[in-house]
C-alpha positions in Angstrom: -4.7 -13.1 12.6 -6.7 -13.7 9.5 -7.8 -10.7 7.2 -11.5 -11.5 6.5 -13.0 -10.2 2.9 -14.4 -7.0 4.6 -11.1 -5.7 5.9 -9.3 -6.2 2.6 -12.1 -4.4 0.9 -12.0 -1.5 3.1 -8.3 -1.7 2.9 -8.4 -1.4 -0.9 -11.1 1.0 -0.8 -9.0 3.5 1.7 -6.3 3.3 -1.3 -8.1 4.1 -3.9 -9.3 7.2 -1.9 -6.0 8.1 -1.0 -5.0 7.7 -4.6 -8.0 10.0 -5.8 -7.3 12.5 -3.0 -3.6 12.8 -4.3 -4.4 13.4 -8.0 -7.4 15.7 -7.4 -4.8 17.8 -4.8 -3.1 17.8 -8.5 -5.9 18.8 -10.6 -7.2 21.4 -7.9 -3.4 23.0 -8.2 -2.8 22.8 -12.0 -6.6 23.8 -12.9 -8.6 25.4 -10.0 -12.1 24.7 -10.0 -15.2 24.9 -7.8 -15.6 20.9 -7.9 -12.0 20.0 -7.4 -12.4 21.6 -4.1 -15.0 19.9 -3.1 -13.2 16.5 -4.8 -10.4 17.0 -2.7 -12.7 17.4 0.3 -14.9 14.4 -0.2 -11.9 12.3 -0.9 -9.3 13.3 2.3 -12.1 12.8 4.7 -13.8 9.8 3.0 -10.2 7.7 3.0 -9.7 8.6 6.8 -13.7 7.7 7.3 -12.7 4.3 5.9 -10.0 3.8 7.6 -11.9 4.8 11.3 -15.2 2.9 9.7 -16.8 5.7 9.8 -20.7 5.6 8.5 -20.8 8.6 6.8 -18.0 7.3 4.2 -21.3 6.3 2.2 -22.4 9.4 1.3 -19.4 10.5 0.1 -18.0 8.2 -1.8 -21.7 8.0 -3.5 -20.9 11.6 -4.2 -17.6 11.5 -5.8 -18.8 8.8 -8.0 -21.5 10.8 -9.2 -19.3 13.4 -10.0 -16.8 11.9 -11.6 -19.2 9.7 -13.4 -21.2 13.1 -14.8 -18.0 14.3 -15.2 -17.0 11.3 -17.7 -20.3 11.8 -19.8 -20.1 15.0 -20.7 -17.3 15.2 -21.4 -18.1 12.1 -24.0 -21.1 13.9 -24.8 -19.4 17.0 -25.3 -16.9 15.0 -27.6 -19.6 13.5 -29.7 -21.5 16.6 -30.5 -18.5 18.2 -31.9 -17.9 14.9 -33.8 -14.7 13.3 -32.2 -15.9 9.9 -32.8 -18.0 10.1 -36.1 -14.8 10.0 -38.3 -13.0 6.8 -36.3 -13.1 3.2 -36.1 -15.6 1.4 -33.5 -12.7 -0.4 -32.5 -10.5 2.4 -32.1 -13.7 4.3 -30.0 -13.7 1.3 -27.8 -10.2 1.7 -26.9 -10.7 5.5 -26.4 -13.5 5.1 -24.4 -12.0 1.9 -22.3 -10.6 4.1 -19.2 -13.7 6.2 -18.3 -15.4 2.8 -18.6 -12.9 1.3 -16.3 -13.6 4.4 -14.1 -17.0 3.8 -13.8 -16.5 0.4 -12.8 -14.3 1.7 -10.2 -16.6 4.1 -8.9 -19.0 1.4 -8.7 -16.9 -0.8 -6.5 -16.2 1.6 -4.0 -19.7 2.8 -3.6 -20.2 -1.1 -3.4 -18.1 -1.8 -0.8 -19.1 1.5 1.2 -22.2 0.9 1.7 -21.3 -3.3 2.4 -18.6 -3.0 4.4 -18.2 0.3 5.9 -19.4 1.6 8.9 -22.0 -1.4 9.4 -21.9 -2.9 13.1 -20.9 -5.8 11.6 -18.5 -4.9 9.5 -20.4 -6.7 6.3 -19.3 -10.3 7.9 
């Protein structure tokens, strides 16, 4: 039995859900908040939604990517008004910035391959 391009996706795509849901169990426990609840939620039933193919994985996954990519800027906003990066290198800002920017890419693959490959009839073939 072959695994085609949209099973692997999905299977990568559960994973990093499962992932997410694990460390946002973490954040919820070592710093409750309002929107790690609601992380936590989107994330549990968004990897088993994947996992089942589940249409409504969309719409959540769209959401925790919005969240954590407003999340990400402001926080960078938040640093740059208070002047964090007006006293460094470019290079050095580049490197500091790098994971939110790989973040956001990652956010954008998996609302990529949600709303390719999840929950369509055909299963994005």
């Amino acid at each position: 039995m072959a695994l085609g391009a949209a099973k692997i996706h999905r299977a990568l795509l559960a994973l990093l859900l499962l992932g997410y849901f694990d460390y946002s169990i973490w954040s919820l426990y070592s710093a409750p908040a309002a929107i790690y609840v609601l992380e936590t939620l989107f994330a549990g039933i968004a990897a088993v939604g994947t996992l089942f193919g589940r249409p409504m994985v969309k719409y959540l996954v769209s959401a925790i990517a919005i969240m954590l990519s407003v999340e990400w800027l402001s926080s960078v906003w938040l640093s740059m008004r208070i002047g964090y990066f007006a006293h460094q290198a470019p290079l050095r800002d580049l490197v500091i910035l790098a994971p939110g920017i790989a973040m956001l890419c990652i956010c954008a693959y998996g609302c990529y391959v949600a709303w390719k490959y999840v929950g369509s009839p055909s299963g994005g073939a």
